[in-house]
C-alpha atoms as a printed R data frame, in Angstrom:
   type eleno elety resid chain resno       x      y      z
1  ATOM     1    CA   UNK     A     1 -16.929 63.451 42.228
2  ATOM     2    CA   UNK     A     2 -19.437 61.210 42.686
3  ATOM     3    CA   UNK     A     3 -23.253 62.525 43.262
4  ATOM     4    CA   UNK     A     4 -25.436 61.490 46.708
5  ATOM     5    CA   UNK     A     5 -27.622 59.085 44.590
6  ATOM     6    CA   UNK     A     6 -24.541 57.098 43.214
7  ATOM     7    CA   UNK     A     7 -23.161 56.611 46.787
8  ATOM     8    CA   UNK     A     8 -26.228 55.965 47.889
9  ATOM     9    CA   UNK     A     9 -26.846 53.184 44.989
10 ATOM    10    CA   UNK     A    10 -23.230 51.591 45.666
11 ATOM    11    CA   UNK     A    11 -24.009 51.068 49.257
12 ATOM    12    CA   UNK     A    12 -26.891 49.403 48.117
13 ATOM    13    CA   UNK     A    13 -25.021 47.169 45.891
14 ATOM    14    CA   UNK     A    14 -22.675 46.535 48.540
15 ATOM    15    CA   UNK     A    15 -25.417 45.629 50.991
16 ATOM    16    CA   UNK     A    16 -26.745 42.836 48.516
17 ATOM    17    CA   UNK     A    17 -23.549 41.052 48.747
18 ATOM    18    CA   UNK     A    18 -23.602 40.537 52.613
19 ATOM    19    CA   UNK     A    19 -23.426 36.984 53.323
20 ATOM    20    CA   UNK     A    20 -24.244 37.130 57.081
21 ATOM    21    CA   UNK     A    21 -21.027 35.282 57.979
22 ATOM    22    CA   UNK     A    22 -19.220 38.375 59.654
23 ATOM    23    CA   UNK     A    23 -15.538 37.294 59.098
24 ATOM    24    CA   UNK     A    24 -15.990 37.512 55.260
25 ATOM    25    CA   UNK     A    25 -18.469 40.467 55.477
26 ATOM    26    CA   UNK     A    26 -15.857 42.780 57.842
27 ATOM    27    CA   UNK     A    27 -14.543 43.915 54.180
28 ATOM    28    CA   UNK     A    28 -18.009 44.504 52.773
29 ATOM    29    CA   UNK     A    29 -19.225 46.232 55.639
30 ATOM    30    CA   UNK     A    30 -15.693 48.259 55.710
31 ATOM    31    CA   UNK     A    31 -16.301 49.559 52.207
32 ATOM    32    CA   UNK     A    32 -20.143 50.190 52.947
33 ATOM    33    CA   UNK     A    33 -18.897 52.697 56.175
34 ATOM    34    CA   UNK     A    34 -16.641 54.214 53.974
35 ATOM    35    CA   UNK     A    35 -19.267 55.347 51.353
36 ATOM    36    CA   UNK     A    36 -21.678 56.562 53.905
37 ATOM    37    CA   UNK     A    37 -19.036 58.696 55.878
38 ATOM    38    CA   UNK     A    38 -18.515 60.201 51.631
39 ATOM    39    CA   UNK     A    39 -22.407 60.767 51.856
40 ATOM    40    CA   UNK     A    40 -22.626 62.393 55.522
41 ATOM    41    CA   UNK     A    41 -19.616 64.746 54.507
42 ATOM    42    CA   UNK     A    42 -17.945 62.872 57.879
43 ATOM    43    CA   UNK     A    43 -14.155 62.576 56.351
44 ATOM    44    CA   UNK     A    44 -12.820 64.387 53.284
45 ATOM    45    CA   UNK     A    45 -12.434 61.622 50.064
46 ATOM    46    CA   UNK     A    46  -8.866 60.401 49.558
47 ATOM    47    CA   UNK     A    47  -7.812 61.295 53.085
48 ATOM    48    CA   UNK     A    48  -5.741 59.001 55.134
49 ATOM    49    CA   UNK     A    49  -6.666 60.358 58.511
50 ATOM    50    CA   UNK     A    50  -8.593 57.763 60.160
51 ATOM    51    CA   UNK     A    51 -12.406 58.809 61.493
52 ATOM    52    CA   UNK     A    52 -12.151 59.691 65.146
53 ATOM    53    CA   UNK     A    53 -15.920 58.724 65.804
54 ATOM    54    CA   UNK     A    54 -15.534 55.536 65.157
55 ATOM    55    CA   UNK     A    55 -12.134 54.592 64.951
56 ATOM    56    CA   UNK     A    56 -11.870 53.171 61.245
């Protein structure tokens, strides 16, 4: 399992490669959401329920 400060560093990394066009960042921006929810403890890793907050 992955530790806090890794997640934290791959959203990061993720964040640098944000273009500002939104069409070709929805992916980026997809992936960073699903890191944080790993770091806030919001949805288990590996599960395919879908986040009922905020509907991803």
């Amino acid at each position: 399992m992955e530790s806090k400060e890794q997640l934290l560093q791959e959203i990061e990394t993720l964040k640098s490669k944000l273009t500002g066009d939104m069409m070709s960042d929805m992916e980026i921006r997809d992936q960073i959401h699903n890191v944080e929810m790993k770091v806030n403890g919001v949805k288990p890793e590996d599960s395919h329920f879908d986040c009922i907050g905020c509907g991803s």
